[in-house]
N, C-alpha and C positions, 0 to 999 in steps of 0.2 A: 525624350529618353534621357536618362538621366547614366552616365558614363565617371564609373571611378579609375584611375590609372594610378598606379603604385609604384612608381619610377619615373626617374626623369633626363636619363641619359640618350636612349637610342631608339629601342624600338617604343618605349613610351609617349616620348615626343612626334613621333612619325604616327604612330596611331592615331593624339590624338587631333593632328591635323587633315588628316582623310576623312576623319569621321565628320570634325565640320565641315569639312566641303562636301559631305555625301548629304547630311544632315546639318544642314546650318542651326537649326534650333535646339538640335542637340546640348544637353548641359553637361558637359565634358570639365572634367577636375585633374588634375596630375596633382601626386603627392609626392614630395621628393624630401627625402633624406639629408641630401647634401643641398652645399651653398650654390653649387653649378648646374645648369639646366642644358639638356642638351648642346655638352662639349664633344670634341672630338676625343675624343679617350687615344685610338690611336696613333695623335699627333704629338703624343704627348714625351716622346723620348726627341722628336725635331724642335720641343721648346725647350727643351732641356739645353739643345745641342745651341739654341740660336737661331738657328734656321726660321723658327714662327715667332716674330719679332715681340708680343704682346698676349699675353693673356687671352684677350679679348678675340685673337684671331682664333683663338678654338672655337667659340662658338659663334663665330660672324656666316651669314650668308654667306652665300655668291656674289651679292650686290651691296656686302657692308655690312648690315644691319644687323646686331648684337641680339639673340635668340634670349632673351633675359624675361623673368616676369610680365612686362610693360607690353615686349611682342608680341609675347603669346594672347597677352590679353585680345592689346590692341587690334591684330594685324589677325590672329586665328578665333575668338572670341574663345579660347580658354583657359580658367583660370586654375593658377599655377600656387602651392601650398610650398613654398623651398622650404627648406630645414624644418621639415614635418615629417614626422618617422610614425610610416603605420603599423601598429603595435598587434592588432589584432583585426581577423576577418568572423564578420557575424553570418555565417551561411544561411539559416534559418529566416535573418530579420532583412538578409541582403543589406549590408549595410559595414562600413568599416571603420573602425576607431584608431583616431590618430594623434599625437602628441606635438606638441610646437617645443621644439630643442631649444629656443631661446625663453619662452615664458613656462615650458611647462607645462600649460595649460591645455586637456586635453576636451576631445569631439567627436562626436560622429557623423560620415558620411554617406548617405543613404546612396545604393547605386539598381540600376535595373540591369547591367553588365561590366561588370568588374574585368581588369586585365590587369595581370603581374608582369611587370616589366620589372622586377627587383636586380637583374644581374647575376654580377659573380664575385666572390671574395677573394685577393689573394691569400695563397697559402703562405701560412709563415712556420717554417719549421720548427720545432721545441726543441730549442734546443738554450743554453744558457746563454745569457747575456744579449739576447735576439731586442728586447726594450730598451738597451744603451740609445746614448743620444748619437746622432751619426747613422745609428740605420735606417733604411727608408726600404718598404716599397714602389712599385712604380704602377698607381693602377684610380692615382684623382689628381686633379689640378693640384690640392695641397700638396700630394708630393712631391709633385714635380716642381713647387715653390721653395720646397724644404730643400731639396736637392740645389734647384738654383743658388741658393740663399749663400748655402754650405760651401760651391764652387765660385762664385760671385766672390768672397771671401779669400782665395786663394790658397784655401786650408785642405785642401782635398788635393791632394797628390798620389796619391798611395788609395785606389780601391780596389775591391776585391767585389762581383758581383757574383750572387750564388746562386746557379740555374744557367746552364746555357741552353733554356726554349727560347723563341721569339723575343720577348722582350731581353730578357739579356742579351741576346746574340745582336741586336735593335742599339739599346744603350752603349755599347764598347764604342761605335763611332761617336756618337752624343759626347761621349766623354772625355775621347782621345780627343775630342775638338778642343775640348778646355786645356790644351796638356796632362791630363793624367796618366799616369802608370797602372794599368787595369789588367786585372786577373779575374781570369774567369774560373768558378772550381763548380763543376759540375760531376756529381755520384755517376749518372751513367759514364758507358763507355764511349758514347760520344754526344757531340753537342747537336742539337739540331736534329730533334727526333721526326718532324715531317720528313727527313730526308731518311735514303740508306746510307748504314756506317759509310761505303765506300766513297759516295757524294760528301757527307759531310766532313769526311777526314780532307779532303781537297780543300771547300769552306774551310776550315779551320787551318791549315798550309796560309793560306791567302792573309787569314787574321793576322797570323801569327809572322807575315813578313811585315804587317801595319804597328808590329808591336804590342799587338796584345798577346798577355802568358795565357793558356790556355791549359788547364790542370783535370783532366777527365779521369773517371774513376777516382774520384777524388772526395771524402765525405768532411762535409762542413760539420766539425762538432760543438763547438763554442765561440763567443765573442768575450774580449774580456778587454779590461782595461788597462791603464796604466795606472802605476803607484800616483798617488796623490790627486788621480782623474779618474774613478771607476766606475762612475756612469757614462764618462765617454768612450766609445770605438776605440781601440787603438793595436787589439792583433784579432784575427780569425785564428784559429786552432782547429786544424784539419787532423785528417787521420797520416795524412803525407807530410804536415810541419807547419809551422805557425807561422804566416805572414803579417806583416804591419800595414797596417791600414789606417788611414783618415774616415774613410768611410766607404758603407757596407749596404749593398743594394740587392736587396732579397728577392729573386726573381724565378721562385719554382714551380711558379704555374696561378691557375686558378679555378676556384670551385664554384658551382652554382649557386646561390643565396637563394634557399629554400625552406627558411624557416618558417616564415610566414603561412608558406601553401601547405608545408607539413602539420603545423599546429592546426590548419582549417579542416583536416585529412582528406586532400586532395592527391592525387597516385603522382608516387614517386616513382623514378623508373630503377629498377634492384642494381643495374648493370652502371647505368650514369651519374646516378643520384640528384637528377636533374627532373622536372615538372614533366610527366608524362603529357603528351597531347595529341590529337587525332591531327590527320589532315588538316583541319578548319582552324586549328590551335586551340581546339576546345579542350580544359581540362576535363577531369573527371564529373565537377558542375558542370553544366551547359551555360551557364549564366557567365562561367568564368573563364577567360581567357589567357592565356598567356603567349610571351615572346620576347626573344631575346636570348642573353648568356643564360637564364636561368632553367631554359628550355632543352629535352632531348631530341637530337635531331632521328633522323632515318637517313642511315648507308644509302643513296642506289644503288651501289654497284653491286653489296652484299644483302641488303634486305634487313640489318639488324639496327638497331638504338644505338646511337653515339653522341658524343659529347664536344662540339666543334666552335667553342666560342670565337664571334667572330660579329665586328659590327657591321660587317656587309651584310649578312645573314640577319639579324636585328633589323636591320632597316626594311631588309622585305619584307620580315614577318610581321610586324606592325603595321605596316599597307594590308598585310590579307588578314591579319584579325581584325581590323576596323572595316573592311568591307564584310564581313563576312555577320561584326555583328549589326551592321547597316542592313541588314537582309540581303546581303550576295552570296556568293558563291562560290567564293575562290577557294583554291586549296594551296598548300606550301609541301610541295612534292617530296624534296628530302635535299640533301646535299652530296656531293662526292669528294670532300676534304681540299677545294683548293687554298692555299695558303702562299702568300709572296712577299718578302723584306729586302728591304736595301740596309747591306754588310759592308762600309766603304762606299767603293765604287764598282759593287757586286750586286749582282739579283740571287735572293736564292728563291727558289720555286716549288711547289707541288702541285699538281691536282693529281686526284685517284689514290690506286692502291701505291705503296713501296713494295720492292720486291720482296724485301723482309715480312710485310704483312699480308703479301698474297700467296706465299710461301705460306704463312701461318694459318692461314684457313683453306690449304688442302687445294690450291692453285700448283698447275706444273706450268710452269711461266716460260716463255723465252723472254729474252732482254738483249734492248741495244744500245750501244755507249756513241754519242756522234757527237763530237766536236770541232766546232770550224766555226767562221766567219757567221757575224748574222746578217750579214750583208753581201753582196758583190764583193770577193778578196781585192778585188782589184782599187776598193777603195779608197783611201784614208780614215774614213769615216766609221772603217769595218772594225768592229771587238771580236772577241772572242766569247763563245758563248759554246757550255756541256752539256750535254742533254745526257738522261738515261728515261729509255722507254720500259715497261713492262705488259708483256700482252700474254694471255692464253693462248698456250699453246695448242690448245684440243678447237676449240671455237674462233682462232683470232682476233678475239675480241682487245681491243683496249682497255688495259686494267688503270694505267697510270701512268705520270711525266714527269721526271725532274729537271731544274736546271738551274746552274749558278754560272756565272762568270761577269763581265763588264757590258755584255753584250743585251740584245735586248730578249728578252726571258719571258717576260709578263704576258706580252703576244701570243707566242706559244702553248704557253699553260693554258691561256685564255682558250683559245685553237682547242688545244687539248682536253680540257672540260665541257667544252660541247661535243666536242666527239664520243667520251665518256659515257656522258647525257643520254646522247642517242645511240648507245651501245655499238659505235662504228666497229668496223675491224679493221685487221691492217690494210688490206685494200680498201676498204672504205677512205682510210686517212693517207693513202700512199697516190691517192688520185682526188683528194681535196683539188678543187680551184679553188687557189688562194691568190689574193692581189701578189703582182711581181711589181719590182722595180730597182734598178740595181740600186739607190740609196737605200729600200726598206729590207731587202731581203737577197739573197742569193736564186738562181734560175729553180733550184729545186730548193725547195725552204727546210732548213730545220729538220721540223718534222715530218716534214714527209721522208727524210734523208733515213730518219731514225726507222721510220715506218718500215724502208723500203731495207735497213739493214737487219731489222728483225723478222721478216720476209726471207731474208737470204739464209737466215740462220736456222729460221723453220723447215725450210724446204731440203736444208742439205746443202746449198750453195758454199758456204761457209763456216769451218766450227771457230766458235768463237771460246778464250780462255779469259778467265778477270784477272785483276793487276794483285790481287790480294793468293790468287792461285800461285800465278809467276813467282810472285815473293816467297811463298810458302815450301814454292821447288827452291828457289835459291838460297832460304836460309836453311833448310835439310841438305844441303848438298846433291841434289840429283841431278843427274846428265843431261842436259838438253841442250838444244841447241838455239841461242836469244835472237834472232836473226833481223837486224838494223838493216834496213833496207834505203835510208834517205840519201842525202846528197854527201859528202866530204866535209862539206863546208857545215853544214849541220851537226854533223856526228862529231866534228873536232869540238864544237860548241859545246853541246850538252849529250852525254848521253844515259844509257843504264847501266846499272854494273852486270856484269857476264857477258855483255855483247855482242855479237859478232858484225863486223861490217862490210856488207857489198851491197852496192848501191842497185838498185830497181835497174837501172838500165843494162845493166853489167851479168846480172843473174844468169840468164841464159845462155851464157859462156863459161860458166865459174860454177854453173850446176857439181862438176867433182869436186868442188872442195870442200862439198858438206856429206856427213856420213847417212846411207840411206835405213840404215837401221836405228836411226834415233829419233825424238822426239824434235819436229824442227816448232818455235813459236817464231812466228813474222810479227814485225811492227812498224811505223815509222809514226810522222809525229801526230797523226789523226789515224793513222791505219786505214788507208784508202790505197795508199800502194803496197801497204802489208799483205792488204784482201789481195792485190793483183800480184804479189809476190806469191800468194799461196793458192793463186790457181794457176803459174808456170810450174810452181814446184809438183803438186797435183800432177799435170799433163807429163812432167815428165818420170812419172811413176816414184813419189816419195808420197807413202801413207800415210803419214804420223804428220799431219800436219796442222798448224792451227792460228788463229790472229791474235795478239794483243787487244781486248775491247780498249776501247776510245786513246789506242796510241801512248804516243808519251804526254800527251796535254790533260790527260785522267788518270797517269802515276800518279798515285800520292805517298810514296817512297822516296829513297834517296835517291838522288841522280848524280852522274858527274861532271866534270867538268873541267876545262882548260887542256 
């Protein structure tokens, strides 16, 4: 059998190492475009920073060994075409034409099943001055050389990175490592769209005490130069004012590299603009495969086509297209959007719906905000770590997970995407057995905490208020009553503004001091004595009653203090 692979970053190289060891006599070819063969693309903002000490650690083993031409051959028996760009698929003759970038000289490759492993391209906005010298994307090795090269130099003080998705949100630490002064100017209204506004405004709190400017709703119009240097970088021209910069890192996402499959007219999908594929990853030929960023995924949770580039995701599906064109059987079921970055010394996290987007296809959600220890508090060892759950409220089902803080996160989400998977509900996930121990977790973990407070919310137990609600009564002026229920010693520290303070222990002596015709909100610094401040108030007949979701540890307002 003879095997052509048209990419050679992730799920190409994975492919065509299964297929030999399914089929060792398989005549298996990758054709790659670029100088780089199976690198880590996503490690590529940790070499930026320093952290991956060499080039070559992008694409080393486990055990060393440089994934280059030579391996492939040697070690997989497949041979590797680098800086070969396939120009054209002949469907009819089953065969594909390709070009060698250094001679020019062009060929054809005859295949009995073809697979597009092409990727994705970043987007680069049109806007003027975007080809100055000093800009860069961040999405090949060369860039991340160019970038190097640029702050190696010590000439980079002043950047400005446009886009705060993953990779920019990724790079501000990279950066800040080298000293830079980094601004981020991101159009939406907030950075870090896997998350909700309310999550991300917290994230960005965090950034922004690491020193990074943070400029949302903010549109990127121009680059331009200075006098006497006007091909280099030297202001952004926003719609909010014109910053100086050394240089300018273009980070507003990226699109599927579909030219190829489209010029063969293979089905596009309307909604993603990504390689339509069945389960099997078969496109619309059967002969022809594909996987990878170029590919549209399937929601589970929703049933519909999405677009979720992601080299985890690549790397499976290059295992089940090579089994499959091996004569197996597998299938690549779909995804539920998990996503996780280290921010600092932050996790941010997702898997599943945001509330924002299960809200938007017609979900009546409950949600719970749980913030505490990921660990035993009792420990030194213990961080802080945010969670936001969202579930159906009609079914219980698990929609989705957020979380960010120092704590560990990754766990969780993980936890949480299997739960997803297998359509748990809240009781399904609020009586997980999950490993305890007091260094890895708390007696009730996480999420089951979260689980178990959006349970209470459902049932009645509990009415829960968000921090963006609170705010919204406080800057309209309306009467209510903010009710700080923590210790003395707390409250003199940090508190909220409009607050009112008596301490949890104290409540049920100090009941007349609060009016019973008003709106009371409880809180303290996790709302875990809020909740039990507002089932005394409850019991002793006050209606209007309700909790702060996740406390004062998921304000992302002002607070005060001293």
């Amino acid at each position: 059998m003879k095997v052509v692979i048209i990419g050679g970053v992730a799920a190409g190289p994975k492919a065509a190492a299964k297929i030999t060891r399914l089929l060792p006599d398989a005549e298996v070819t990758i054709l790659q475009k670029g100088e780089f063969l199976s690198y880590a693309g996503c490690g590529l903002p940790y070499y930026v920073s320093g952290e991956v000490k060499e080039q070559k650690n992008l694409m080393d083993t486990p055990a060393g060994a440089v994934r280059d031409p030579v391996f492939f051959q040697n070690v997989k028996n497949v041979k590797v075409k680098s800086q070969t760009e396939a120009v054209e698929i002949d469907r009819p003759r089953k065969r594909v034409r390709a070009r060698a970038l250094v001679s020019g000289q062009e060929g054809w490759f005859d295949y009995d099943r073809l697979v597009i492993a092409t990727g994705a391209f970043p987007v680069v906005p049109k806007i003027p001055g975007v080809e100055k010298k000093g800009v860069f994307t961040l999405h090949r090795v060369e860039d991340a050389e160019g970038i190097k090269a640029l702050l190696a130099k010590g000439k980079a003080r002043d950047v400005v990175i446009i886009g705060g998705g993953l990779i920019g949100v990724e790079m501000t630490e990279a950066l800040a490592e080298h000293g830079c002064r980094v601004t981020v100017v991101e159009m939406l209204p907030q950075i870090l769209t896997i998350l909700d506004a309310d999550v991300a405004r917290l994230l960005q709190q965090y950034m922004e005490s690491k020193g990074v400017r943070i400029l949302t709703g903010t549109k990127a119009l121009g680059i331009e130069g200075a006098p006497g240097a006007e091909d280099q970088a030297a202001f952004v021209q926003t719609d909010g004012g014109r910053l100086p910069v050394d240089m300018v890192i273009v980070a507003v996402g990226v699109r599927p590299e579909v030219t190829l499959a489209r010029q063969a007219g293979l089905a596009i999908g309307e909604k993603t603009g990504a390689i339509r594929v069945d389960d099997h990853l078969r496109t619309s030929d059967p002969d022809i495969y594909a996987a990878g960023d170029c590919v549209e995924l399937l929601d589970r949770i929703t049933g519909q086509p999405c677009y979720v580039p992601l080299g985890s995701t690549a790397n499976k599906q290059g295992r089940v297209a090579a089994v499959n064109i091996c004569g197996g059987n597998e299938v690549f079921p779909g995804v539920v959007g998990s996503s996780v970055c280290k921010v600092f010394d932050y996790c941010a996290a997702r898997t599943g719906l945001t509330e924002s987007a299960a809200r938007a296809l017609g979900y009546d959600v409950v949600t719970a905000y749980a913030p505490g220890p990921d660990r035993a508090h009792y420990l030194a060892s213990a961080k802080p770590l945010l969670m936001k759950l969202v579930a159906d409220r009609a079914t219980s089902r698990l929609l989705g997970v957020q979380a960010i803080g120092p704590g560990e996160g990754a766990k969780r989400i993980d936890v949480a995407a299997t739960a997803i998977t297998a359509a748990m509900t809240l009781e399904d996930v609020a009586n997980l057995d999950l490993s305890y121990a007091p260094p890895y977790s708390p007696a009730m973990d996480n999420l089951i905490t979260a689980a178990n407070i959006a349970r209470n919310k459902r049932d009645g137990h509990m009415a829960g208020i968000t921090a963006e609600q609170v705010h919204c009564k406080i800057k309209a002026g309306q009467e209510f009553v903010f009710l700080d229920v923590r210790s003395p010693q707390e409250y003199s520290a940090v508190r909220l503004p409009r607050s009112t303070h008596i301490p949890l222990g104290a409540l049920r002596k100090r009941l007349g001091e609060l009016p019973r015709d008003r709106e009371i909100i409880a809180f303290c610094k996790i709302s875990l004595r809020g909740y039990e401040a507002a089932l005394i108030l409850k019991a002793a007949g006050f209606t209007k009653v309700s909790v702060l979701d996740g406390g004062i540890m998921m304000w992302p307002y002002e607070k005060e203090s001293g």
